[in-house]
C-alpha positions as a Markdown table, in Angstrom:
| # | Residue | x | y | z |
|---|---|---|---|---|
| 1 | Unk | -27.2 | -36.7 | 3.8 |
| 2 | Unk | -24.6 | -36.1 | 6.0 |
| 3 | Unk | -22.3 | -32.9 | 4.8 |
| 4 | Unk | -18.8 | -34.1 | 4.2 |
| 5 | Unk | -16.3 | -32.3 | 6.7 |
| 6 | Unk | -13.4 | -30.6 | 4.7 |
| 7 | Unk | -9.6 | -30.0 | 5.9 |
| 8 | Unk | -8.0 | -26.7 | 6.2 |
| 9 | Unk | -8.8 | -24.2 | 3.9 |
| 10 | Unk | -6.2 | -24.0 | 1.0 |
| 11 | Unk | -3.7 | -20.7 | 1.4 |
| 12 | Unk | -0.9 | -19.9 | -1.2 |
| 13 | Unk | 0.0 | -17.4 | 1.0 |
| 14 | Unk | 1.1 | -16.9 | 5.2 |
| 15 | Unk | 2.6 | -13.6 | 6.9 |
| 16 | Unk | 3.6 | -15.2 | 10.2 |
| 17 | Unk | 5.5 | -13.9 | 13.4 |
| 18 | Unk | 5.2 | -10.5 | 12.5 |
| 19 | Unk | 5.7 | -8.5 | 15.4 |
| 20 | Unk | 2.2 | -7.0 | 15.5 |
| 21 | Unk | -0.8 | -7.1 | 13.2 |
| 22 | Unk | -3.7 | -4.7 | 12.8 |
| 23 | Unk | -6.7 | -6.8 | 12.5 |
| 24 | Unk | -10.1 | -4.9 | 11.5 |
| 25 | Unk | -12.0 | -6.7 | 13.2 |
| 26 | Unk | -14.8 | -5.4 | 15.2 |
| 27 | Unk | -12.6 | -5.0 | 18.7 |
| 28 | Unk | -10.0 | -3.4 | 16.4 |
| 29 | Unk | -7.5 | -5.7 | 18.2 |
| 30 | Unk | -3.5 | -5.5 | 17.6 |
| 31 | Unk | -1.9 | -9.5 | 17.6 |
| 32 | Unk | 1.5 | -9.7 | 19.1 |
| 33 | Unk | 3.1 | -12.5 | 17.5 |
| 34 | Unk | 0.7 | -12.3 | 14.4 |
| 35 | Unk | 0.0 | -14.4 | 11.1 |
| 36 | Unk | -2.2 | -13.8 | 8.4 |
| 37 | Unk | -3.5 | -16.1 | 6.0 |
| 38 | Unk | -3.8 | -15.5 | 2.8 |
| 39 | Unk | -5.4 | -17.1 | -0.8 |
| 40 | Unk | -6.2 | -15.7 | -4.1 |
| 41 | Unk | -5.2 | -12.1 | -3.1 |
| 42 | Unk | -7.6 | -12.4 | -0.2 |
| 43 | Unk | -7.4 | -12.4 | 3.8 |
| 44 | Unk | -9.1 | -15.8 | 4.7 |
| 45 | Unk | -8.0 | -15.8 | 8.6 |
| 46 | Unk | -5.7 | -13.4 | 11.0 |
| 47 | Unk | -4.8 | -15.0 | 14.2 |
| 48 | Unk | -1.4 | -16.2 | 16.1 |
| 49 | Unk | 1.3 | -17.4 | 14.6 |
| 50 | Unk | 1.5 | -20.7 | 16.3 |
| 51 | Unk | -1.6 | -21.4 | 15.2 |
| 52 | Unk | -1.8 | -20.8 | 12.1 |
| 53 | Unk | 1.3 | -22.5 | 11.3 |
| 54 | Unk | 0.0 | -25.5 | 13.0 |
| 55 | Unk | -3.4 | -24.8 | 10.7 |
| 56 | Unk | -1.7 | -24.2 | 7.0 |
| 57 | Unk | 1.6 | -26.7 | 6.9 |
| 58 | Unk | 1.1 | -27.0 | 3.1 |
| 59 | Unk | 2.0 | -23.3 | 2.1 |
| 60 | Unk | 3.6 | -22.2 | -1.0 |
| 61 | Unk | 4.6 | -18.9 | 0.0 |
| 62 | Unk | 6.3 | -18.1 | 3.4 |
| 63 | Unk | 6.6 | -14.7 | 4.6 |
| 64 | Unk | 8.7 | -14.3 | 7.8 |
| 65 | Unk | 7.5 | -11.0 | 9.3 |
| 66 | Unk | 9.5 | -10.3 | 12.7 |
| 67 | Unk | 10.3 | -6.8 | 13.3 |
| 68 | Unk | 7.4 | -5.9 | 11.2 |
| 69 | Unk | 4.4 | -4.4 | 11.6 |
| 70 | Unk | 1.5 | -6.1 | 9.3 |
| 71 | Unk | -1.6 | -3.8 | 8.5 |
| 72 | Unk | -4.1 | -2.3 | 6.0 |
| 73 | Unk | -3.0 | -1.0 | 3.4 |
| 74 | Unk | -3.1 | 3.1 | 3.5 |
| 75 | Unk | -4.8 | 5.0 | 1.5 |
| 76 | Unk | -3.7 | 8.4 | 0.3 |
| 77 | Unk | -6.5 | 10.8 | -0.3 |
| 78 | Unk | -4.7 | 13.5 | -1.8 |
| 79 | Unk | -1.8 | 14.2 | -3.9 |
| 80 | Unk | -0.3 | 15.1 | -7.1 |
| 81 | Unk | 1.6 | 12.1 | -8.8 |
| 82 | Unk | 2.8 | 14.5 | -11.3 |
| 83 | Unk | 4.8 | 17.3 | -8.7 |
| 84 | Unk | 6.5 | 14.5 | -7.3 |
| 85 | Unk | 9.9 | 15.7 | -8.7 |
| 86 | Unk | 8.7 | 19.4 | -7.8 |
| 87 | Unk | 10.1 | 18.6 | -3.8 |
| 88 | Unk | 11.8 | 21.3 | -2.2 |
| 89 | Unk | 10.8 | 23.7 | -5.2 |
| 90 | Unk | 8.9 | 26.2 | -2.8 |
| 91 | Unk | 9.9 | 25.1 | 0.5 |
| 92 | Unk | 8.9 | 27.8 | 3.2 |
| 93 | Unk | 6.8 | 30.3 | 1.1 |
| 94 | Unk | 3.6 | 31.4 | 1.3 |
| 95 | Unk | 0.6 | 29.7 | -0.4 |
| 96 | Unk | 0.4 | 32.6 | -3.2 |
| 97 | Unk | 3.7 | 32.5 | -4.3 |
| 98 | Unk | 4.2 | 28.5 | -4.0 |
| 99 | Unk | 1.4 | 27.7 | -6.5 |
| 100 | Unk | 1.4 | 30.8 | -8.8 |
| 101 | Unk | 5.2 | 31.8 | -9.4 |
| 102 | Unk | 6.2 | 28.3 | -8.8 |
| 103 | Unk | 4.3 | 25.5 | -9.1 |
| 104 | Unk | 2.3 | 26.5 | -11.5 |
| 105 | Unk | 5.3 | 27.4 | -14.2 |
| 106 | Unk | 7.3 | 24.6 | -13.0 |
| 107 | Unk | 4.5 | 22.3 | -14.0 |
| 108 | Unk | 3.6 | 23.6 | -16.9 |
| 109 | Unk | 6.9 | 23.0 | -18.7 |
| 110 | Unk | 7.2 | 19.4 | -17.6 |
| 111 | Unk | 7.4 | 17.2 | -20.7 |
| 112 | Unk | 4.9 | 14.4 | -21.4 |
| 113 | Unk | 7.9 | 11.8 | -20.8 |
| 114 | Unk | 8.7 | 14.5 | -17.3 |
| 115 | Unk | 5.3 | 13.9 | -16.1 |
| 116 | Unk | 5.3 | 10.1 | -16.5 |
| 117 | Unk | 8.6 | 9.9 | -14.5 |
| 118 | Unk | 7.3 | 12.1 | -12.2 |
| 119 | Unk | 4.3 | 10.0 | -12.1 |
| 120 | Unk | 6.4 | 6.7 | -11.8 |
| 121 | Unk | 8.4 | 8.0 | -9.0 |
| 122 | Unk | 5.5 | 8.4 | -6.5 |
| 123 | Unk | 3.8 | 5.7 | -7.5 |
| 124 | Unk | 6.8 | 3.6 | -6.5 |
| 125 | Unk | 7.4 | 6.0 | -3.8 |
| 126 | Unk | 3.4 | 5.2 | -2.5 |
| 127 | Unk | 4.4 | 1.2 | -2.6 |
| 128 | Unk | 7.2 | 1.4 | -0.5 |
| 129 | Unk | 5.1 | 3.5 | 2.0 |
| 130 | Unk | 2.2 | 0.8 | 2.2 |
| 131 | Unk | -0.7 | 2.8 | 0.1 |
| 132 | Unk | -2.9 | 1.0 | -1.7 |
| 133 | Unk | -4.4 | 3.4 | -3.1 |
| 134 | Unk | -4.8 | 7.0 | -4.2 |
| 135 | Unk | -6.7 | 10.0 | -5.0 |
| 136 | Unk | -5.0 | 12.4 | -7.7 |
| 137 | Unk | -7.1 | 15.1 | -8.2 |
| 138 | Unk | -5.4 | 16.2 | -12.1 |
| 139 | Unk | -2.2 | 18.5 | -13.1 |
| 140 | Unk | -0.9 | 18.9 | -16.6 |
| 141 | Unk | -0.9 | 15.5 | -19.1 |
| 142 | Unk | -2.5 | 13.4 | -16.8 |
| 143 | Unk | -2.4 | 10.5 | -19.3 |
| 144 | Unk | 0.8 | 10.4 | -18.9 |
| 145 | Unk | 0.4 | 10.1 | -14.8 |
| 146 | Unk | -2.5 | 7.5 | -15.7 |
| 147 | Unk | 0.0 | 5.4 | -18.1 |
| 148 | Unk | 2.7 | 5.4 | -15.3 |
């Protein structure tokens, strides 16, 4: 029997004319005038935009990505959600002095509520900036970082 030939694939979801889009493909190749398709929270094609416009006409979401860049998400390997609000605390000291007589202190009297703020903040902070993910190695109260 004869396997019956389906349309288009079904997409909720298409990033189109975006400037430039890093594929991962195996040529690692950057698309000028880019879209990518997208269903279910997953990438089901990355190609031109003219042609997958042409391809997915029934979309229910529309993203319109000129002067953008589209790519991976980034992934950050190391950093401390909860020393987000510590910025410019030790700015141009040594190493010593930065974790011991300041850090260290500074972090250790941070509330539980403190440390889930700070935790908030750079977790909104990593969104903005395209991670997707994150390594925190620990501080002080850390289920208070893992709540936020």
């Amino acid at each position: 029997m004869a396997k019956k030939r389906e349309g288009p694939a079904k997409i909720d979801t298409l990033i189109h004319d975006a400037d430039y889009v890093v594929t991962m493909n195996k040529d690692r190749e950057i698309l000028t005038d880019g879209a990518v398709a997208v269903h279910r929270g997953k990438i089901v094609e990355v190609g031109k935009s003219a042609a997958l416009k042409k391809k997915y006409t029934n979309v229910k979401n529309k993203i319109r990505a000129r002067d953008r860049l589209v790519m991976p998400g980034l992934i950050n390997a190391h950093m401390h959600s909860t020393q987000q609000l510590a910025r410019g605390l030790a700015d141009c000291v040594f190493l010593p002095t930065w974790i011991h007589d300041r850090l260290f202190p500074w972090e250790n009297a941070l509330s539980e509520e403190e440390v889930y703020l700070s935790s908030m903040a750079c977790c909104i902070e990593l969104i903005r900036t395209g991670s997707t993910c994150f390594d925190d190695p620990g501080g002080y109260n850390m289920h208070r970082a893992v709540q936020a």
